[in-house]
Every structure is written in C-alpha cells, then in structure tokens.
C-alpha positions in Angstrom: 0.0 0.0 0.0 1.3 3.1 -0.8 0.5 6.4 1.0 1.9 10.1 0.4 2.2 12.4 2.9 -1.0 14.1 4.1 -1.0 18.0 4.0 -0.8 17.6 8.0 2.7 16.8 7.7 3.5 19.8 5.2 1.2 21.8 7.7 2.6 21.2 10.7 6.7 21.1 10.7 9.3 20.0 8.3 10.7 16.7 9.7 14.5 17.4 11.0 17.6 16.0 9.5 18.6 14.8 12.7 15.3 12.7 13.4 15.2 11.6 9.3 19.0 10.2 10.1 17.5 8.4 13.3 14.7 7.1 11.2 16.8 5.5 8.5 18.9 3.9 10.9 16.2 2.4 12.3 14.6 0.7 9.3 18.5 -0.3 8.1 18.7 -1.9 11.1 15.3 -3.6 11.0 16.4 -4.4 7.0 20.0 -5.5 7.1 20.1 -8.8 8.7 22.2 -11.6 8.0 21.8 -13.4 4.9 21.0 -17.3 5.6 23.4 -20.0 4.6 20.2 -22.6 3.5 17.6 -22.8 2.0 16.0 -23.9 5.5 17.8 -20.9 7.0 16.1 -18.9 4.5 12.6 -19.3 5.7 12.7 -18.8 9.3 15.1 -15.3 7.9 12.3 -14.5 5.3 9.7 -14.6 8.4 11.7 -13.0 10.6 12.2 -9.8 7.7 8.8 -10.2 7.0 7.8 -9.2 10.7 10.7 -6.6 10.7 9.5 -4.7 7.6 5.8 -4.8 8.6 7.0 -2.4 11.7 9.4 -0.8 9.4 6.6 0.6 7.6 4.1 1.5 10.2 6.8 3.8 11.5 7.4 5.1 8.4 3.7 5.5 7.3 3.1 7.4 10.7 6.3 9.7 10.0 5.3 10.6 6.7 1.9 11.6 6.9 -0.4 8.9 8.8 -0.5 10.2 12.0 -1.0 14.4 11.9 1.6 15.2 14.8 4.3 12.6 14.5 6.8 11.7 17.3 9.5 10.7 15.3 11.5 9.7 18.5 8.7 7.9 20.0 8.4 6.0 16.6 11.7 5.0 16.5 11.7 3.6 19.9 9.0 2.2 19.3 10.4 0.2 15.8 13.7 -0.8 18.3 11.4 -1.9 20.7 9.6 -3.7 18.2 12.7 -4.9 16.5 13.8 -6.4 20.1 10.9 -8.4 20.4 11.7 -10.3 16.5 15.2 -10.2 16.7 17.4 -11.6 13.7 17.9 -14.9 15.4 17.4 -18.4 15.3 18.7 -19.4 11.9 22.6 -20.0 10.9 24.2 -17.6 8.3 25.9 -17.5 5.8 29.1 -16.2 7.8 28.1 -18.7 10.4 28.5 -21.8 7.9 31.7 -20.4 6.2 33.3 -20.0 9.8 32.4 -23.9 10.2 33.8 -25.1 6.7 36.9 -23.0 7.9 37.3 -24.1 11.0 36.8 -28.0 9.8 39.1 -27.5 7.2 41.7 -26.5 9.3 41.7 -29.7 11.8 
C-alpha cells in the first residue's frame, strides 16, 4: 500500500535532518540482517524480515503523513522496541556456515 504524505505533515513542521537520520537507521537496522546459509535458513530469515519490515513501515507511514503530529522519537523507539521483540535470530548464516567449513578444514 502506498501512501503520500497528508497536507498535516506539510502543515505542521518540516521533519528534522537529525530525526530523518534516526529514522533511516532504524529501518537499516530492521532491514539489514544476516543473509541465511540454507535454503531452510532462509525461511525462518524471510519470516523474521517479513515481521521486521511490517513495523518498518508503520513507522514510516506514521512519519510521513499517517498520524497528523508525528513523534518521530517515540516512533523510532517504538520500531527498536519492536525490533527487540523479532530479533534476527534463530537461523545459521551464511558467515556462520563459512566460519564452520573453515574451521573444519583447518583440523
């Protein structure tokens, strides 16, 4: 779904540089997880991004226009805190399978 920004955003106050930087880190960090090393791995990671980028959104939807007075800080706390709760866990990654071929290869 795609949504522009309402005219309460361009009504109320321009969103600061220093919150936009705050924002993007947020959804890189909610983005940029590991990538999986099978195809096994890959599901639990896709579900995992899926439930990242869903709150990803809603923050961003609510900073750009959903919600007339956005809190960006609150909003990204909020994403972290989401993010905290679905953390990039519980499949082995790519860097985590090379590290094991290594690491049998050398004994």
């Amino acid at each position: 779904m795609q949504t522009t920004p309402s005219p309460a955003r361009s009504a109320s106050r321009p969103l600061d540089g220093a919150q936009a930087t705050e924002a993007l880190r947020a959804v890189l960090e909610a983005l940029d997880i590991p990538h999986a090393a099978t195809t096994g791995d890959q599901a639990t990671r896709d579900a995992i991004l899926t439930e990242r980028a869903g709150h990803a959104a809603v923050m961003l939807r609510g900073i750009l226009g959903a919600d007339p007075w956005p809190d960006v800080p609150w909003s990204v706390a909020y994403l972290r805190g989401q993010l905290a709760k679905h953390p990039a866990a519980g499949y082995r990654t790519w860097a985590e399978r090379m590290a094991e071929i290594t690491a049998a290869s050398a004994s």
